[in-house]
N, C-alpha and C positions, 0 to 999 in steps of 0.2 A: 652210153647207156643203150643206144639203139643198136648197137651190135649185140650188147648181151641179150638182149629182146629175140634177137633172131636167131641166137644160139638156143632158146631154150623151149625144152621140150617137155612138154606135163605129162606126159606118160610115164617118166623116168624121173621128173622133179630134178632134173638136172642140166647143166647146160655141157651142149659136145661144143667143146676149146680143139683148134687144130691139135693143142700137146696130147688132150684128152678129153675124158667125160668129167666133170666138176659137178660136187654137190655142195652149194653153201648152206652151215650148220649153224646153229643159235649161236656156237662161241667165235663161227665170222663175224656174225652182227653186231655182235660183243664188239672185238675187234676192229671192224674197220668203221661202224657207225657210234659206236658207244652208246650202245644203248643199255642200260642196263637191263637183264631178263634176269625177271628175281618173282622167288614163288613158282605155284601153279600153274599150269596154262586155261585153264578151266575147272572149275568144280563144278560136277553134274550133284543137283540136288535128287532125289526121287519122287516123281508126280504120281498124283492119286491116278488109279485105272480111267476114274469118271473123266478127269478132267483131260486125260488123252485121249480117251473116246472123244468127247467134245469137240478136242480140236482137229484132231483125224476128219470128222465128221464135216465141220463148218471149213478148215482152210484145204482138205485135198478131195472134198466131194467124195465120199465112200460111204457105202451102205452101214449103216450103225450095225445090223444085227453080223454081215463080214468082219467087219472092227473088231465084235467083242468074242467071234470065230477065234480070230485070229491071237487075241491076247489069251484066251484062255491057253491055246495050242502052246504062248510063249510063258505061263506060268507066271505071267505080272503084267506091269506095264509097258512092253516090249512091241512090237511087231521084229520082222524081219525082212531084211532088203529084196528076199526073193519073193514074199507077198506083195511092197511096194511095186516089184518089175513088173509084177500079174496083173496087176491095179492098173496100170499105164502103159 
């Protein structure tokens, strides 16, 4: 295990093997741990605009009236990662 650890690289989500680069897929998991992957992997429900202002506001400290800049700019309940960069 701790070789695989030191083979792997999160930039690439892969590990470099002397033969090569390796990407382990959901149906290796399948495979060598038996796990069964069945279904979704998440269902995103859609939250009301208020209640993402809300929490925009109380867990990453942001100005409410930037917040709702910002959502209107994204036509819903959205930001965008290059506002969050701005932000931090």
């Amino acid at each position: 295990m701790l070789a695989f650890m030191e083979r792997w690289h999160k930039e690439t989500s892969s590990f470099h093997l002397p033969i090569r680069e390796v990407t382990i897929t959901l149906d290796d998991v399948v495979l060598l741990l038996h796990l069964p992957i069945i279904g979704a992997f998440h269902s995103f429900e859609q939250l009301h605009v208020d209640d993402v202002v809300d929490m925009l506001v109380e867990l990453l400290e942001v100005i409410i009236v930037e917040v709702r800049t910002e959502m209107i700019q994204c036509h819903g309940s959205y930001v965008r990662l290059s506002w969050l960069r701005d932000m931090y």
